[in-house]
C-alpha positions in Angstrom: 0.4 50.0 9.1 3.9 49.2 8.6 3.1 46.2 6.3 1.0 49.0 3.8 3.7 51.4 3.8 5.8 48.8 2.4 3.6 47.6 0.2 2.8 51.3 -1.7 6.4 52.1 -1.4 7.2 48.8 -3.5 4.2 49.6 -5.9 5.3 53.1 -6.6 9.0 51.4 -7.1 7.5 49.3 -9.8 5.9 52.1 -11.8 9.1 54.2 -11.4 11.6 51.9 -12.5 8.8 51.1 -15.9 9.0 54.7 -16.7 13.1 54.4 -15.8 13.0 51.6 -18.4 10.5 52.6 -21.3 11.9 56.2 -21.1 15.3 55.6 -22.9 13.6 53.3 -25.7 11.8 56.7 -26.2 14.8 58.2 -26.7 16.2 55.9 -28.8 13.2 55.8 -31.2 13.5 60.2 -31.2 17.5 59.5 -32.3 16.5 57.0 -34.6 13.6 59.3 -36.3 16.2 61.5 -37.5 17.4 59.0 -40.0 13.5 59.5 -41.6 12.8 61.7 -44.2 10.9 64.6 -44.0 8.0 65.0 -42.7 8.2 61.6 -41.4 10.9 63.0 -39.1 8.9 65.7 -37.6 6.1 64.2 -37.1 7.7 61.0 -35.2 10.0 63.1 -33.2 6.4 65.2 -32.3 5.0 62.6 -31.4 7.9 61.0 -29.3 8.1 64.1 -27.6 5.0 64.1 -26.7 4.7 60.4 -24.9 8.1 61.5 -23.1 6.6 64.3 -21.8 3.4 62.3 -20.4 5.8 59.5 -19.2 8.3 61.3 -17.4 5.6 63.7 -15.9 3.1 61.9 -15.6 4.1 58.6 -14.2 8.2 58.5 -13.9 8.9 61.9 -11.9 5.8 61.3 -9.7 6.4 57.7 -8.8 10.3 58.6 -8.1 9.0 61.0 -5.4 6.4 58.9 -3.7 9.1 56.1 -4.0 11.5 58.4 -1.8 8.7 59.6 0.5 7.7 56.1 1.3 10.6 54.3 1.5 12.0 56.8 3.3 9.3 56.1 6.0 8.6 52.5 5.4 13.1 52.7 6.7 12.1 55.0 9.7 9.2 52.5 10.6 11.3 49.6 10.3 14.1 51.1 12.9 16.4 50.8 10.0 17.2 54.7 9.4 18.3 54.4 13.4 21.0 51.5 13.2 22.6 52.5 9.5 26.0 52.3 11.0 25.5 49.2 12.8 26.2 45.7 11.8 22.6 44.9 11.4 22.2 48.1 9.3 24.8 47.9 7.0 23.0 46.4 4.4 20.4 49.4 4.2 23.1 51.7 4.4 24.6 50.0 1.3 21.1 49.9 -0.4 21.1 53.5 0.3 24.0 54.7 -1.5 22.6 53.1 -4.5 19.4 54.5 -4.4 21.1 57.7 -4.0 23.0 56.6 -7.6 19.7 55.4 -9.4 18.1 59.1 -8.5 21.3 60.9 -10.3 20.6 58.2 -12.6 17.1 59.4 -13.0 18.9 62.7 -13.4 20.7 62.6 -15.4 17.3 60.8 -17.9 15.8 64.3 -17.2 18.7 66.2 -18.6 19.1 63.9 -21.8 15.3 64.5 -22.0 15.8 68.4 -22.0 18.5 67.8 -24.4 15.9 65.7 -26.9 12.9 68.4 -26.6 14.8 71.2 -27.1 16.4 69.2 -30.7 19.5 68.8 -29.1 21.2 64.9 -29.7 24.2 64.2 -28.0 24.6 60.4 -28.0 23.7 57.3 -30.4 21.2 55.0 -30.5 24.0 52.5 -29.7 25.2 55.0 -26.4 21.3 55.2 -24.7 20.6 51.4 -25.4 23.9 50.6 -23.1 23.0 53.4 -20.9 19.4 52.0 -20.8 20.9 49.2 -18.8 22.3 51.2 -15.7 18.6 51.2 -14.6 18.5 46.9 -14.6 21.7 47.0 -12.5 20.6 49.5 -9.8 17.4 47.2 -10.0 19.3 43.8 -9.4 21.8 45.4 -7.2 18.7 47.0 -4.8 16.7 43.6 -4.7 19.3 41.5 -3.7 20.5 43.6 -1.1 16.9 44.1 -0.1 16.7 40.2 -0.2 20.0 38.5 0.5 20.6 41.3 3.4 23.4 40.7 5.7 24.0 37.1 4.7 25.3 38.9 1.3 29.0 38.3 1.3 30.4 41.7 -0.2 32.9 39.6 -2.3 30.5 37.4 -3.8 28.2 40.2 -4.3 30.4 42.5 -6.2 31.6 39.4 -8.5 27.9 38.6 -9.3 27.3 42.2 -10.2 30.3 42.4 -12.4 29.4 39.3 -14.3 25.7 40.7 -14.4 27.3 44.1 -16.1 29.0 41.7 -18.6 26.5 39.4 -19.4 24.7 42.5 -19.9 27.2 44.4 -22.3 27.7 41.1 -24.0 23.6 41.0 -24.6 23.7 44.8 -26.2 26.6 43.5 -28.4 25.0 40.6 -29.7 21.9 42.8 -30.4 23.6 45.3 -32.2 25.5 42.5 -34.3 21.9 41.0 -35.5 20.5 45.1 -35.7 23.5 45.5 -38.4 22.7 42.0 -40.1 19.4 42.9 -40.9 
């Protein structure tokens, strides 16, 4: 039983994270729309709105809860919600926290999306593509701690997250440079 558990947990952490990753291009496309002419405009950001509402509702929202129900007992199954504080536990403990940070994460999607729907555009194209990104470092940050588990040194850890961020920022960078040229 254990073994399926894990296995729908990790399936419905698949389709959460591609609706945690399409979900900003979305917005990006809406921001971008607004540099259209009329009707063009309009009619892309209707249609935007649209496939943001049927991917956040429809696949994103629901696979972040059925992620949280069954992880959450695929970890009580495992005897790893019990020994959190231990040495052996540590790791899931750590992998906790930053599942806590990839829901606010997922938060804080939902209120940019409210924002977007309701006309409002707070940030650049340039600000969600970097933002896009804090979704591929709870990603690598969860699976190697998943992983690696306690043979993880925390050092080495941190300093191959930190280079991930900045290969990362250096990547959007680059991008943009080429958008510009073009």
């Amino acid at each position: 039983m254990y073994l399926y558990l894990k296995a729908i947990h990790i399936i419905f952490v698949v389709t959460w994270f591609a609706g945690l990753f399409y979900f900003p291009r979305l917005f990006i496309y809406n921001i971008e729309a607004g540099e259209k002419p009329e009707p063009v405009r309009s009619a892309l950001r209707e249609q935007f709105n649209l496939m943001m509402k049927r991917l956040w509702y429809g696949i994103t929202w629901p696979s972040a809860i059925l992620t949280l129900i069954f992880g959450t007992w695929v970890m009580f199954s495992s005897g790893y919600a019990y020994i959190l504080f231990e040495e052996g536990g540590r790791w899931m403990l750590i992998k906790v926290i930053f599942v806590i940070g990839l829901y606010l994460y997922h938060l804080s999607l939902h209120k940019i999306f409210k924002q977007q729907i309701n006309g409002v555009f707070k940030y650049t194209s340039q600000q969600i593509r970097i933002w896009n990104e804090v979704a591929t470092i709870f990603l690598v940050t969860i699976v190697m701690l998943v992983v690696v588990k306690q043979n993880l040194s925390a050092l080495w850890g941190l300093i191959g997250l930190l280079l991930f961020i900045v290969l990362l920022m250096s990547a959007i960078k680059i991008y943009k440079l080429i958008r510009t040229k073009k």
